[in-house]
C-alpha positions in Angstrom: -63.1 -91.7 -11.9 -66.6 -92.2 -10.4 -67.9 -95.8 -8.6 -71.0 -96.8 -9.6 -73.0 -99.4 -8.1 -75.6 -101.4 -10.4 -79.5 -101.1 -9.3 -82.1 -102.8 -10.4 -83.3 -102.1 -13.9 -80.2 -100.0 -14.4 -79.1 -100.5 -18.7 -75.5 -99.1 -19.3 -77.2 -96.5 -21.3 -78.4 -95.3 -18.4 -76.0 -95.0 -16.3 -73.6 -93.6 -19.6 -76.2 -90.9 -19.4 -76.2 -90.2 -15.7 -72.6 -89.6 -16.3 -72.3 -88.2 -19.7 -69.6 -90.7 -21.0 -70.4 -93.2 -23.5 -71.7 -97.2 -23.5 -68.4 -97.9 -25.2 -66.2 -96.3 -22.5 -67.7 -98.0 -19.8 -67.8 -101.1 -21.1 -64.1 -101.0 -22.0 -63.0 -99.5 -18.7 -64.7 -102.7 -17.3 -63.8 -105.3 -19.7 -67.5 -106.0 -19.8 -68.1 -109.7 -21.0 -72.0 -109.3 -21.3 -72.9 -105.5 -21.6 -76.3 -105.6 -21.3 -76.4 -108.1 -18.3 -75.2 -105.9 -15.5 -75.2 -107.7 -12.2 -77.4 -106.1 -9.3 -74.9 -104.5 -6.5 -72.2 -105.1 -9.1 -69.3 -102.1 -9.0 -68.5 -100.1 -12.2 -65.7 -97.8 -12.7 -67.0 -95.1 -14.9 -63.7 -92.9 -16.7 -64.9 -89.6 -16.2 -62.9 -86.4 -15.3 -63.8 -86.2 -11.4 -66.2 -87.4 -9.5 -69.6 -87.5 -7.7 -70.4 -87.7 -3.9 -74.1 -88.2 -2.5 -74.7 -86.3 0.6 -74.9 -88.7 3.3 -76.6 -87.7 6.9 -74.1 -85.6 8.9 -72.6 -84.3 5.8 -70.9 -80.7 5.8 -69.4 -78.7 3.4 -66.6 -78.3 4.7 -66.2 -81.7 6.0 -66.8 -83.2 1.8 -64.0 -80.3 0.9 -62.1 -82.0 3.8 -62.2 -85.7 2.7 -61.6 -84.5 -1.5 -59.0 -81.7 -0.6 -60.8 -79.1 -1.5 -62.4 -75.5 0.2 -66.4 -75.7 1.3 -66.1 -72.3 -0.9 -65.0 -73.9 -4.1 -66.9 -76.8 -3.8 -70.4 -74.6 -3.3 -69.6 -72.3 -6.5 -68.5 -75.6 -8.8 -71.7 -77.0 -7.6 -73.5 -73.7 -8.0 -75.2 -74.2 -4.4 -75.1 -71.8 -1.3 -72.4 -72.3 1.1 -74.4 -71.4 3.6 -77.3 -73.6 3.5 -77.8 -77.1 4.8 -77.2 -80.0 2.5 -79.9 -82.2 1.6 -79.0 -86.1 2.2 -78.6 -87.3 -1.6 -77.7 -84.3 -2.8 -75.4 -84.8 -5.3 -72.3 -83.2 -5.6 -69.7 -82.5 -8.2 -65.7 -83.1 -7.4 -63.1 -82.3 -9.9 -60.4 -83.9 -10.4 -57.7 -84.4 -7.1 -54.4 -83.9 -6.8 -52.6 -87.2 -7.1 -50.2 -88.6 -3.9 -46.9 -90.2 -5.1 -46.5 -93.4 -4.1 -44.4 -96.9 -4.9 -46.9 -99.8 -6.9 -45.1 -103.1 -6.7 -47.0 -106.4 -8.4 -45.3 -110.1 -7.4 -45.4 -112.0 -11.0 -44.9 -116.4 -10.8 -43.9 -118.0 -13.8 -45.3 -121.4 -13.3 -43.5 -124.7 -15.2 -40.8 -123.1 -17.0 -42.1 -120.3 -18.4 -44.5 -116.9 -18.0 -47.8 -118.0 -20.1 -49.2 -115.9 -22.5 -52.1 -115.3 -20.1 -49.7 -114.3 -17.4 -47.8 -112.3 -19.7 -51.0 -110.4 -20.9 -52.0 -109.4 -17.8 -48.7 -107.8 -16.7 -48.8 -106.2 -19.6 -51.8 -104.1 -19.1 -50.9 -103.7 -15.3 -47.1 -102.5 -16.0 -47.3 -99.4 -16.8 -49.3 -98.3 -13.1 -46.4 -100.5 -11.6 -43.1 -98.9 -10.0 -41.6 -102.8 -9.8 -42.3 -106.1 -11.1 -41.0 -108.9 -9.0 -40.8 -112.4 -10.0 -41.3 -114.9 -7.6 -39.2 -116.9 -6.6 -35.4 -116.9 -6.4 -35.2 -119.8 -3.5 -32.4 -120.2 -1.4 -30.3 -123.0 -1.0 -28.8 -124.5 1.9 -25.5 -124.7 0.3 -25.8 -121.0 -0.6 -26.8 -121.4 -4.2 -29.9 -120.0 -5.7 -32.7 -121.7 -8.1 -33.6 -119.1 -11.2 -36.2 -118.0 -12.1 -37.6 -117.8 -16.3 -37.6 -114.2 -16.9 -38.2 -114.6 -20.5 -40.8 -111.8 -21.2 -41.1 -110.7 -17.9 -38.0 -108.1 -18.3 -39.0 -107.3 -21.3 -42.3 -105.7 -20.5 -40.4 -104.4 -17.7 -38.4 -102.4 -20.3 -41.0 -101.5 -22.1 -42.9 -99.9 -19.5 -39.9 -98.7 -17.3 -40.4 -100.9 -14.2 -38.2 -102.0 -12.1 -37.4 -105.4 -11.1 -37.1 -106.6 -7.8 -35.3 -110.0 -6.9 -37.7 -112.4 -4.2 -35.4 -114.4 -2.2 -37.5 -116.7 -0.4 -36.5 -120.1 1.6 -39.1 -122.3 -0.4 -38.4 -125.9 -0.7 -40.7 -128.2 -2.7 -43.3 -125.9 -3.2 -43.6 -124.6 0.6 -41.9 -122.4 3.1 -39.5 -124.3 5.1 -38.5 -123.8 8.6 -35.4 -126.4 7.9 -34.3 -124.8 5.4 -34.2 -121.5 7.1 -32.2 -122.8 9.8 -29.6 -124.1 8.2 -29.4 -121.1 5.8 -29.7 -118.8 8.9 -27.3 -120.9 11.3 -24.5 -120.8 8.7 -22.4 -118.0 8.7 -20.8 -119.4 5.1 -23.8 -120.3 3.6 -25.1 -116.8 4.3 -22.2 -115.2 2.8 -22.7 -117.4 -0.4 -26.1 -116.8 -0.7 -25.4 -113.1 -1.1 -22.9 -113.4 -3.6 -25.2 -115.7 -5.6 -27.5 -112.8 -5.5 -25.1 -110.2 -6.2 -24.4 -112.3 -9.1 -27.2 -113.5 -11.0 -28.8 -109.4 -10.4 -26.2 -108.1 -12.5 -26.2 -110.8 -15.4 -29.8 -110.1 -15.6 -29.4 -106.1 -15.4 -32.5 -104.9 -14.1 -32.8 -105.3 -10.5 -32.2 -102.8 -8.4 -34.0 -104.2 -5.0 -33.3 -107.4 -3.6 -36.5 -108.7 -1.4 -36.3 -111.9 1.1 -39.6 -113.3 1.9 -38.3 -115.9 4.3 -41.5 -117.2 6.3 -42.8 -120.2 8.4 -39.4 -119.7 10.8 -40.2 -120.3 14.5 -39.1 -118.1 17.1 -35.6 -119.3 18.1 -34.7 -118.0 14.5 -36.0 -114.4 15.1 -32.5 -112.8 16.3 -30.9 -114.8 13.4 -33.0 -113.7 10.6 -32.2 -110.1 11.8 -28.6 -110.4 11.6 -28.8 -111.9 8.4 -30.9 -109.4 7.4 -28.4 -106.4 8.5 -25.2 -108.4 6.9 -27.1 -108.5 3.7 -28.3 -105.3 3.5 -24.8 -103.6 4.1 -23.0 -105.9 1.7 -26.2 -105.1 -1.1 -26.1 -101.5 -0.2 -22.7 -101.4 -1.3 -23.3 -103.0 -4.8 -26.3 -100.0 -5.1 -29.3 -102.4 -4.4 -32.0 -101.5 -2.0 -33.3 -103.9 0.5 -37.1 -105.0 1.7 -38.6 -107.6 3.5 -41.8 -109.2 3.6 -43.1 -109.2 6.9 -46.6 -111.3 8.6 -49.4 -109.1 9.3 -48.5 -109.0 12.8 -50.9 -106.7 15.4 -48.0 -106.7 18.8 -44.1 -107.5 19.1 -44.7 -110.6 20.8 -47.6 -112.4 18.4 -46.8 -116.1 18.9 -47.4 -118.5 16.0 -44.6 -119.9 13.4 -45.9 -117.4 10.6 -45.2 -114.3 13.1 -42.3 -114.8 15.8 -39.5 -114.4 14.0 -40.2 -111.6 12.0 -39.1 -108.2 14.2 -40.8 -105.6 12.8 -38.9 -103.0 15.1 -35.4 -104.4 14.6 -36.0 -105.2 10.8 -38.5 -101.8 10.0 -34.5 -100.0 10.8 -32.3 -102.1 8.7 -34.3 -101.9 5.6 -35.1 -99.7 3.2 -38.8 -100.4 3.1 -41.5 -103.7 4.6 -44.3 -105.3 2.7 -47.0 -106.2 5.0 -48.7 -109.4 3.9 -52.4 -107.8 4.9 -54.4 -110.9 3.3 -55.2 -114.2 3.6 -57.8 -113.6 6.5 -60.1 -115.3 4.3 -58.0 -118.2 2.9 -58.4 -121.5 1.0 -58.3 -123.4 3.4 -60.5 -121.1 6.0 -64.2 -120.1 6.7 -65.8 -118.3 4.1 -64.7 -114.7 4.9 -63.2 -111.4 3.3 -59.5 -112.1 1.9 -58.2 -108.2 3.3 -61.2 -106.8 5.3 -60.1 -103.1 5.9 -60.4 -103.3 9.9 -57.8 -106.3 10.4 -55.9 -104.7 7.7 -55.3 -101.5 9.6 -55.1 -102.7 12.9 -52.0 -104.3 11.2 -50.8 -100.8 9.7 -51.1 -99.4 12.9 -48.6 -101.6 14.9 -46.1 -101.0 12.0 -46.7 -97.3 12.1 -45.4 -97.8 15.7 -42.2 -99.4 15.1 -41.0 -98.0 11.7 -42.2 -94.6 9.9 -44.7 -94.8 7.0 -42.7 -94.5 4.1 -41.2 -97.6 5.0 -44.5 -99.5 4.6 -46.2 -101.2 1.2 -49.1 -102.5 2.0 -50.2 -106.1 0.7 -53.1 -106.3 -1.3 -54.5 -109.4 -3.0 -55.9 -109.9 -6.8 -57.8 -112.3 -6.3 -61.1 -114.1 -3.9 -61.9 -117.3 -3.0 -65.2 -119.3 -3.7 -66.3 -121.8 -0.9 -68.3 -124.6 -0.8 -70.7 -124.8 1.9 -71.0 -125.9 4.7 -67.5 -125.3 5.4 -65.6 -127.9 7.8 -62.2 -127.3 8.8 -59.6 -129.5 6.8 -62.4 -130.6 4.3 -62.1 -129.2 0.7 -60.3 -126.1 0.0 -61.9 -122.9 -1.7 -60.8 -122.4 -5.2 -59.0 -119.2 -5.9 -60.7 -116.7 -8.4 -60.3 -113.3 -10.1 -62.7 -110.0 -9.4 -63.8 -110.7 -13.4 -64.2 -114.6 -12.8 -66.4 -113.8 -9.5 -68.7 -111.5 -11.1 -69.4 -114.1 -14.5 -70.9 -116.5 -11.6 -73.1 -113.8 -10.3 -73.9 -113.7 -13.9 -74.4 -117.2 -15.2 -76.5 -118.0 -11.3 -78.0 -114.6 -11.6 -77.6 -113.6 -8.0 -77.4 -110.2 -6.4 -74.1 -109.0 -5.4 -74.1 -107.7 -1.7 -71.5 -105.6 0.2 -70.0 -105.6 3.7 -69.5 -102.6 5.0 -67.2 -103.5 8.0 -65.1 -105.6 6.1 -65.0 -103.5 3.3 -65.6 -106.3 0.7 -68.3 -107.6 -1.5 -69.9 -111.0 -1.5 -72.6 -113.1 -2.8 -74.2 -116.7 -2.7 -75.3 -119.4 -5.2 -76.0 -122.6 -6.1 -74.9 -124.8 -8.4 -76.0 -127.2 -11.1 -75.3 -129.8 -8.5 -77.9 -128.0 -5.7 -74.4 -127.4 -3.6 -74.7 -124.0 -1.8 -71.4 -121.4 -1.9 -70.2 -118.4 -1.0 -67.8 -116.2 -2.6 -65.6 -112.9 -1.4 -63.7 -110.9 -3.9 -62.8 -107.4 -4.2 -64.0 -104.8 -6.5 -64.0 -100.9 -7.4 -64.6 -100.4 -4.0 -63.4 -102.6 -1.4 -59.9 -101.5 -3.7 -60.9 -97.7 -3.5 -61.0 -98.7 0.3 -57.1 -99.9 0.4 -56.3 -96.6 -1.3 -58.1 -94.3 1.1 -55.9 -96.0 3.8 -52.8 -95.2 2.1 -53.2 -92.0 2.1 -54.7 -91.1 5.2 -52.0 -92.9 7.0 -49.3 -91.4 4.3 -47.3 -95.5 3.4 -45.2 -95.6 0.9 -47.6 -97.5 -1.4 -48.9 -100.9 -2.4 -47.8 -104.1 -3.2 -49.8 -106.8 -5.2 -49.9 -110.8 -4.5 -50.5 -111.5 -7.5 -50.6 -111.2 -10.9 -52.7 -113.0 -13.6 -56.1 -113.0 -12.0 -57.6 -110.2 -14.2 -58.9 -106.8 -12.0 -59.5 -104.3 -14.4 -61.0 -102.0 -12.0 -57.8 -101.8 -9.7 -55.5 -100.5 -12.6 -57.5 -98.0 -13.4 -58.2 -96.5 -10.1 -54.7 -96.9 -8.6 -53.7 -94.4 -11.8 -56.6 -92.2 -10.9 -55.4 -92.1 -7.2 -51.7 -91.9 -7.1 -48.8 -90.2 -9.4 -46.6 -94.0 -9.6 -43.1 -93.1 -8.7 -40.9 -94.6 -11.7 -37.1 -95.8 -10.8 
C-alpha cells in the first residue's frame, strides 16, 4: 500500500497514473463520496503491491533498506540505481512488498438501546475479518455480584463468520458512567467478588464464544489500588482454570505514582504480572470536553508505551487507538459546549462541503483543519487518517507490542482496515 497526499490540481486520474492502478480502485479503497473533489492535504490509500519512498535530506541506502527491512544492495538493483552514489532528495524509490509482523487486532463494539444497529453492524462487518477479537461493551458489574447483559444479537454472528474472538468487558459502570462507589463496594466485598466471577463464568459459556474476560474498572481513587489488584489475581486464577484468558484496561499512565482518580489505582507493575495482556487507553488527549487538540498525538502516546515497557514486557501490551475525532467550536472555554464526536470519513466531507485545506501536524502526528460555518462560527477539527494511523503502526513494531486495540467501532475509517492488513499478519484464535 502506498500514502498519498492530495496537491493542488491533483484529479484521481492522475494520481491512478502516477501509480499505475485504476480510478476505480482508489476510489473504492477510500470509499470516496465525491471522486472528483479531492480535498487538498487530504490522505489516500492507494492498493498497490509495495510502495514508494521520496528521498528526504539525510537519506542513505542503507538507512531506507533499514527502516523497510530490506539490503541497500537489493534496494539499488530493484530501483536500477548505483549503490554507490548519493541519493538525490526526492528521488523516488520503489519498495516491494514487507514481510508482515504478527500481531493481536482487538475492536470494542457498543450496542446502544437494545440492540447493534444496522449501521453498527455494517461497519463491524467490514472491519471483522482484520480483527483477532470483537468485544462488546459493556457487561457492568453489580454490587450484589450480578451482571447486566449485553445484546449480542449479530454481533456473534459476524464473529463466526469471520473467526473472531469475543472478549467479555467487565466494567463497574453505573448509569451511564464509571463509578467509584460502585467499585468499592464491589472491591471491598469478598462475596460479592466471588459472585461476580461466577456470573461471568456463567453467562461466557451460555454464550460460547468468549475466550478472554476484560475488566475495565476506572474512575477508582487510590485507597482502592491494592484492592483492585487482589481482585484482579483471584479472578484471573479462578478464570484461568475455566480456560479463559485475562486483560485489563489500564490509564495511559507516564510514572507508578501519577496522582489523579483516572490513574492511582491502576498498578501497572503489579497488574502487567497477573494478566495475560494490558490495553493502554493512549487517547482522549484531545477530548470533548477539552481544548481543540489531537485525540492520540504519537509523542504522549509513546511516552506512555515506554513506562509500560518498564514494568511489563511488550507482548503484554495493546495499544489503544481511537476511530474517531472531535470537531470544536471556537473559542473554546473550559466547561462551555462540548466537541461533537466524528468519523475520519465524516471529518473529510466538511473539508469538502467548506472547501478548506487539510493540514498536518507533524509532532503530534495528526491532521487538522479549520472552517466556518453557515452561522460565521469558527471550528477546528482533529481526526486521524492514512497517516497519523500508519504512525501507530510504525510504533508497534519498532517497540515489538503485542498489537492494537480500537475504541470504537461504527465511526467509518476505511483507510485503517486496509493498512493494518497491509502491515501485520492478524493472529486468529
Amino acid at each position: 500500500m502506498q500514502i498519498y497526499v492530495v496537491r493542488s490540481g491533483d484529479t484521481l486520474w492522475k494520481i491512478a497514473n502516477t501509480f499505475n492502478t485504476s480510478v476505480e480502485a482508489i476510489v473504492s479503497s477510500n470509499e470516496l463520496p465525491e471522486p472528483n473533489n479531492l480535498v487538498v492535504g487530504q490522505a489516500l490509500v492507494i492498493p498497490v503491491e509495495g510502495s514508494f519512498y521520496t528521498v528526504q535530506r539525510g537519506d542513505s541506502l542503507w538507512a531506507i533498506g533499514r527502516k523497510f527491512g530490506i539490503s541497500y544492495a537489493e534496494l539499488a538493483r530493484i530501483n536500477n540505481i548505483d549503490p554507490n552514489q548519493t541519493l538525490q532528495i526526492g528521488l523516488r524509490l520503489y519498495i516491494p512488498t514487507h514481510i508482515k509482523t504478527p500481531a493481536v487486532s482487538n475492536a470494542y463494539i457498543e450496542p446502544l438501546g437494545g440492540q447493534a444497529s444496522q449501521t453498527l453492524l455494517t461497519e463491524t462487518r467490514k472491519a471483522a475479518p482484520t480483527l483477532s477479537y470483537l468485544t462488546p461493551f459493556s457487561y457492568q458489574a453489580k454490587n450484589d455480584g450480578t451482571i447486566s447483559l449485553v445484546p449480542l444479537t449479530g454481533i456473534t454472528e459476524i464473529a463466526s463468520e469471520n473467526n473472531n474472538s469475543l472478549m467479555m468487558a467487565v466494567t463497574n459502570i453505573s448509569n451511564g458512567q464509571f463509578s467509584d462507589q460502585l467499585a468499592r463496594e464491589i472491591l471491598e466485598s469478598k462475596a460479592v467478588q466471588n459472585l461476580l466471577i461466577d456470573n461471568i463464568i456463567a453467562e461466557a459459556k451460555r454464550v460460547g464464544q468468549f475466550s478472554d474476560i476484560h475488566f475495565d474498572f476506572e474512575y477508582m481513587p487510590a485507597d482502592l489500588r491494592n484492592a483492585y489488584t487482589e481482585f484482579i489475581a483471584m479472578a484471573t486464577e479462578r478464570l484461568h482454570k475455566e480456560g479463559y484468558l485475562v486483560s485489563v484496561a489500564l490509564a495511559p499512565k507516564t510514572s507508578a505514582n501519577q496522582q489523579g482518580q483516572w490513574y492511582a489505582a491502576h498498578d501497572y507493575k503489579a497488574l502487567g504480572a497477573i494478566v495475560d495482556y494490558v490495553v493502554l487507553m493512549t487517547y482522549e488527549w484531545g477530548y470533548s470536553g477539552g481544548p481543540p487538540m489531537a485525540v492520540s498525538p504519537i509523542g504522549p502516546v509513546e511516552k506512555v508505551v515506554q513506562y509500560a515497557l518498564t514494568e511489563m514486557p511488550a507482548d503484554k501490551i495493546l495499544l489503544g487507538q481511537n476511530l474517531y475525532g472531535y470537531d470544536w467550536k471556537l473559542p473554546y472555554v473550559p466547561g462551555g459546549q462540548f466537541a461533537r464526536a466524528i468519523s475520519p470519513q465524516f471529518a473529510l466531507s466538511l473539508a469538502r462541503q467548506y472547501k478548506v485545506a487539510i493540514q498536518y501536524n507533524m509532532q503530534a502526528q495528526a491532521p487538522y483543519f479549520f472552517y466556518t460555518d453557515a452561522d460565521g462560527i469558527r471550528h477546528e477539527v482533529w481526526f486521524e487518517d492514512a497517516r497519523s494511523i500508519q504512525a501507530k503502526f510504525d510504533l508497534i513494531k519498532r517497540l515489538k507490542l503485542r498489537g492494537i486495540s480500537y475504541w470504537k467501532l461504527g465511526l467509518p475509517f476505511p483507510q485503517n482496515w486496509l493498512l493494518l492488513e497491509d502491515n501485520f499478519d492478524i493472529i486468529k484464535y
